[in-house]
C-alpha positions in Angstrom: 23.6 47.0 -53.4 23.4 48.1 -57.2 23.9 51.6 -56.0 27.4 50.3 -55.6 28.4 48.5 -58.5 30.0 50.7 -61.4 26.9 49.1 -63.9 23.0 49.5 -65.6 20.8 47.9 -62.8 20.1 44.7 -65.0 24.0 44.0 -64.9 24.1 44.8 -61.3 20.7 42.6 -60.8 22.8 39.8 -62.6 25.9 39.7 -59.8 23.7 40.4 -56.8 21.9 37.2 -57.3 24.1 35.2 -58.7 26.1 35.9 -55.5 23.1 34.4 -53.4 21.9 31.8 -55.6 25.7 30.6 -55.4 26.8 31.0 -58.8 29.1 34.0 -58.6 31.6 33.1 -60.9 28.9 32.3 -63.6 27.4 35.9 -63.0 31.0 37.5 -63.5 31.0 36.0 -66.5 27.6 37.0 -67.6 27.8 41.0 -66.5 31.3 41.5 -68.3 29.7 39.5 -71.8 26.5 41.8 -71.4 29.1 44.8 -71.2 31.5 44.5 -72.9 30.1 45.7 -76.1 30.7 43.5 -78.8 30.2 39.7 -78.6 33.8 37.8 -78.5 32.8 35.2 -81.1 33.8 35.6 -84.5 31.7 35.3 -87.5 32.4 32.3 -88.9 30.5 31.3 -92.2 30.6 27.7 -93.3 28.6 27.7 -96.8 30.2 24.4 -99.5 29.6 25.8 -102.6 28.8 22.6 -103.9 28.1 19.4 -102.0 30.1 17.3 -103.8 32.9 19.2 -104.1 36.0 18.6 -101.6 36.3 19.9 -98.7 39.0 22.7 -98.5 41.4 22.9 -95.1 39.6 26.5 -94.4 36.2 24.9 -94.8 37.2 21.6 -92.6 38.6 24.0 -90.6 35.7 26.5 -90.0 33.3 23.6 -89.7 35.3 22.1 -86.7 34.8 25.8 -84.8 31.3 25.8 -85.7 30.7 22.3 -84.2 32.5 23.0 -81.0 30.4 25.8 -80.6 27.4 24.0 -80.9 28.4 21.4 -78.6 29.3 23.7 -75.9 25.6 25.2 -76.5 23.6 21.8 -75.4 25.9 22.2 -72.1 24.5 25.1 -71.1 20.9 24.9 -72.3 19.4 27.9 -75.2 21.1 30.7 -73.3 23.7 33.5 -75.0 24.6 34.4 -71.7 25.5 31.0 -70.1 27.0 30.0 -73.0 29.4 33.1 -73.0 30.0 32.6 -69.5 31.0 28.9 -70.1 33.6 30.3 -72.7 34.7 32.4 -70.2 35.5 30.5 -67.4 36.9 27.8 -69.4 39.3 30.5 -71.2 40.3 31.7 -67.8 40.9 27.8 -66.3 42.8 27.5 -69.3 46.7 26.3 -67.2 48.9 27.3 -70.1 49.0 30.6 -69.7 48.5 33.0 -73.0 50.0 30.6 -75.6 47.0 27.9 -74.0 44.5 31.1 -74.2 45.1 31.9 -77.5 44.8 28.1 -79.2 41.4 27.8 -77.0 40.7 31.3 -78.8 41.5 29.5 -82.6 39.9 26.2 -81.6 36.4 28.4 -80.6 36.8 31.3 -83.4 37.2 33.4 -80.2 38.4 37.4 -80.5 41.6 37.0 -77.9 41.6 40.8 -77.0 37.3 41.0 -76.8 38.2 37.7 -73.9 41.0 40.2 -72.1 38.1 43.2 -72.2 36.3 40.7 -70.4 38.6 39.7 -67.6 38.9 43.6 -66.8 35.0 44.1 -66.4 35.5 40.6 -64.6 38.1 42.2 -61.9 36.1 45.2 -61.9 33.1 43.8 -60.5 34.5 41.3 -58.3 35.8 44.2 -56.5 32.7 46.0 -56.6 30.8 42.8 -55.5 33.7 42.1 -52.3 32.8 45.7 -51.5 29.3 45.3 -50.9 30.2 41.9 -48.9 29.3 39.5 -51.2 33.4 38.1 -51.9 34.2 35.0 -52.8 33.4 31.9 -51.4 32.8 27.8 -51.5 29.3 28.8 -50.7 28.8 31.3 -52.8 30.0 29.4 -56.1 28.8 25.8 -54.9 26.0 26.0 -57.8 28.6 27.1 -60.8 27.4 24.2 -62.8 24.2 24.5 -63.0 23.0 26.2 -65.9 19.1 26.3 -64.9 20.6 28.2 -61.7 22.6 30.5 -63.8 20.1 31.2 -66.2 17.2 32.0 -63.1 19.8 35.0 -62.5 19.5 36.4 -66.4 15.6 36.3 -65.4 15.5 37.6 -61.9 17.9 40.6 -64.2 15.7 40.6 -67.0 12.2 40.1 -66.0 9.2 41.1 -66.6 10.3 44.2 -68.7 12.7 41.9 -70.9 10.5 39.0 -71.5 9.7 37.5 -74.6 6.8 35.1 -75.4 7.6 31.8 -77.8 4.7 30.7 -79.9 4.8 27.3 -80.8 3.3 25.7 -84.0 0.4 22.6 -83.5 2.5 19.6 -83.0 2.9 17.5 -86.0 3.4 13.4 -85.8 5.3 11.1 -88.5 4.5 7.2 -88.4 7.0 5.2 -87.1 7.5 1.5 -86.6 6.9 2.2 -82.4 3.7 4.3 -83.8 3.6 8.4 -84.0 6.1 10.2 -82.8 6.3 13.7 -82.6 8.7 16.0 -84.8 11.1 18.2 -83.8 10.3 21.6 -83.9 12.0 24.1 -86.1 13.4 27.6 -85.9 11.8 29.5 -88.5 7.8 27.8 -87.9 8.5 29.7 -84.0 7.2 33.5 -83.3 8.0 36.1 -80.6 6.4 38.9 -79.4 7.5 41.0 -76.7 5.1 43.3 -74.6 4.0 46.5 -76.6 4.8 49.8 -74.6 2.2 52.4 -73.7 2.8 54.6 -76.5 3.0 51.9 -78.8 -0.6 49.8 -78.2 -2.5 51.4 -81.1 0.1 51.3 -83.8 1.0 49.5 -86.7 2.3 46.3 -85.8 1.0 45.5 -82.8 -1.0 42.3 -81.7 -3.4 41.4 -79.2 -4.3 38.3 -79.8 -2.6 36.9 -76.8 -5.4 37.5 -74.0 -5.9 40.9 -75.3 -2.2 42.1 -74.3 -0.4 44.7 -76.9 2.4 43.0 -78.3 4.8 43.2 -80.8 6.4 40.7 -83.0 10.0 40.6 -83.3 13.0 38.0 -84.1 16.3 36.1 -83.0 19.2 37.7 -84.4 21.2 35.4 -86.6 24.1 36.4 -84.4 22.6 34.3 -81.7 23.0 31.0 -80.7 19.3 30.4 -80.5 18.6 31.2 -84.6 18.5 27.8 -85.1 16.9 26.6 -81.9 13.8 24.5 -83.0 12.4 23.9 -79.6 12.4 25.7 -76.1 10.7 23.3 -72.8 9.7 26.6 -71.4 7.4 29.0 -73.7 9.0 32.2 -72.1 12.7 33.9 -72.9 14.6 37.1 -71.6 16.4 39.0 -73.9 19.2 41.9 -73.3 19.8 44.1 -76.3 17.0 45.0 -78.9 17.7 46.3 -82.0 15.8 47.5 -84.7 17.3 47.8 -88.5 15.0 46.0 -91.3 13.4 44.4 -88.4 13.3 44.3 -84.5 16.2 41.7 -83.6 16.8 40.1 -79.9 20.5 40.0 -79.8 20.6 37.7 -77.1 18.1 35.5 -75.2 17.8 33.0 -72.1 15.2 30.1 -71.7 13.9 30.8 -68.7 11.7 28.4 -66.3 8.8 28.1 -64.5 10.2 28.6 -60.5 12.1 31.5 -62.0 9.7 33.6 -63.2 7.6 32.6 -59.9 10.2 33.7 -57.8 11.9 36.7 -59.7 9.5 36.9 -62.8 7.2 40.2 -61.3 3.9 40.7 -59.8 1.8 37.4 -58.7 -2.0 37.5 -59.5 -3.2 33.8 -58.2 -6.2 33.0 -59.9 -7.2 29.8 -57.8 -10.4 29.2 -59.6 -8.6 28.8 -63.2 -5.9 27.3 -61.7 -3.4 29.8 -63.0 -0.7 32.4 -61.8 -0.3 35.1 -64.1 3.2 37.1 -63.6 3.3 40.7 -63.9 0.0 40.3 -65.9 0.9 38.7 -69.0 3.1 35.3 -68.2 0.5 32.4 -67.4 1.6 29.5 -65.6 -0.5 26.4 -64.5 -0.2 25.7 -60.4 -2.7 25.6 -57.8 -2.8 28.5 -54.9 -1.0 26.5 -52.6 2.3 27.0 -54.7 1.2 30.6 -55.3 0.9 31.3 -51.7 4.5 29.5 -50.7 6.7 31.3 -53.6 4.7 34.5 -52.0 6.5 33.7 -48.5 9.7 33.0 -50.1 10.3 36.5 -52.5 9.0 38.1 -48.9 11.7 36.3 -47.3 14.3 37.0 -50.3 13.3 40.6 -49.5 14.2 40.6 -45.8 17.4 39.1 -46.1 18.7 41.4 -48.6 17.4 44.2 -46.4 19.7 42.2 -43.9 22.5 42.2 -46.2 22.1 45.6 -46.4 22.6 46.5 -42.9 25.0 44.3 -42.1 27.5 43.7 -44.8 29.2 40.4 -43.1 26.1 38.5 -43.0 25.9 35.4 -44.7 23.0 35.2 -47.0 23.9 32.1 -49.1 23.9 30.1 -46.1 20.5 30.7 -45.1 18.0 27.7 -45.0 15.5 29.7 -47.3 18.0 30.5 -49.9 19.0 26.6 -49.6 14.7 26.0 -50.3 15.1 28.9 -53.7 18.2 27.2 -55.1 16.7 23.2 -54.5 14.0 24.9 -56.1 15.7 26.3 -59.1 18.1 23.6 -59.7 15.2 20.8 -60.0 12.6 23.1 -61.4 10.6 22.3 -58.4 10.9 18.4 -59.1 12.7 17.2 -56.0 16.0 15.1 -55.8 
């Protein structure tokens, strides 16, 4: 299938299953903002001088973008990539044609011609994805909503190569009149370390405190929508681009959760007697073997149908009872109606 598709494997990983786990659209969306290059949001800076000085149109102005920004962010949960594709797909619903585009474009501090690059890599894989028989469909769009689905594609992409560990500080409690209640978190008290390579274990910089694994310390690019995130429900991201200039930034990151790393995350070592799966060695999550054992049957199956998929190009995969079981799966986080 990614042999196919005109993209690096990780964008090509992104449409394959977000064409089975019925978010297709969503994945579109996410492949043409992880290639088109440059990120279509503007830099918009929104520093007052002084407090109590008034507010100026530009600064009212620049604070309104900033604010719809961040409200579209809590929609889609502390991912980069959903929250691009939610730009997307709302720019493209957009009924008014260019004149519509282009306010929606003001109104977000969105570039108008970085959203057009998109919609060509857009058109460009959906005709790559139609070619290898996954084309558009109710079926194959019915989850387009759900951001925990949409993000469980970013990790099935991303993972384990691309995965970033979140350490938390101790919690800390303030007295209320209901008794102690914990604070929230905040950005800059959080650390992440991403897994060392080979030839990088023994030098300068590197950390093993973390169950003796090699890893490296390394931080959110202000660029991202996650700078200021304070809190994430699930200690584990994946990230896309790296760079390193004064320091080693994470362009871009996605939450991830725990039945997406089971299922796409790597490697399962079931250590029934700790009660603990470790993926691909270094994630640990708490579950007893019986879930260990059933996500096992279901990445086989995942396997086979794919290999189905592969001979036989009309063969509906999203319909299949076990993919059914993975998305119910992903969309509760295991939870159940």
């Amino acid at each position: 299938h990614l042999a196919g598709i005109p993209a690096p494997p990780t964008v090509g990983k992104v449409l394959v299953m977000g064409s089975i786990l019925g978010c297709r659209s969503a994945a579109l969306a996410m492949a043409a903002c992880m290639s088109v290059g440059r990120s279509p949001f503007l830099r918009i800076d929104n520093n007052k001088r002084n407090s109590e000085e008034e507010e100026s149109f530009e600064e009212m102005k620049r604070r309104k973008i900033l604010e719809e920004r961040e409200e579209l962010f809590k929609t889609v949960g502390n991912s980069d990539h959903a929250l691009l594709a939610e730009v997307y797909l709302r720019w493209e619903s957009c009924s008014g044609g260019g004149g519509e585009r282009r306010l929606y474009c003001e109104r977000l501090g969105l570039s108008f011609n970085g959203m057009r690059d998109m919609k060509q890599l857009v058109r460009q894989f959906d005709s790559s994805l139609s070619a290898a028989g996954y084309k558009p469909s109710w079926e194959g769009d019915r989850n387009s909503s759900s951001w925990r689905t949409i993000r469980a594609c970013l990790v099935a992409a991303l993972a384990p190569s691309q995965t970033v560990r979140v350490q938390r500080p101790s919690a800390k409690y303030m007295e209320t009149a209901k008794g102690a209640v914990e604070k929230d978190g905040e950005a800059r008290e959080l650390k992440f370390y991403i897994a060392a390579n080979g030839d990088s274990e023994d030098k300068e910089g590197v950390y093993k405190g973390y169950h003796g694994i090699g890893e490296e310390r390394v931080f959110i690019h202000p660029s991202s929508v996650n700078f200021s995130t304070g809190s994430y429900s699930c200690p584990w991201l994946v990230y896309h681009e790296l760079v390193r200039t004064s320091k080693p930034f994470l362009r871009d990151v996605t939450e991830c959760s725990a039945y997406a790393l089971l299922l796409f995350g790597g490697r399962l070592d079931v250590q029934a007697s700790n009660g603990v799966i470790v993926v691909e060695d270094r994630v640990r999550l708490s579950a007893n073997a019986r879930i260990g054992a059933l996500i096992g049957g279901l990445r086989k199956k995942i396997d086979d149908l794919l290999s189905k998929k592969i001979a036989d190009p009309s063969f509906d995969i999203c319909s299949c009872v076990e993919m059914k079981l993975i998305r119910s799966l992903l969309l509760t986080d295991g939870l159940g109606r």
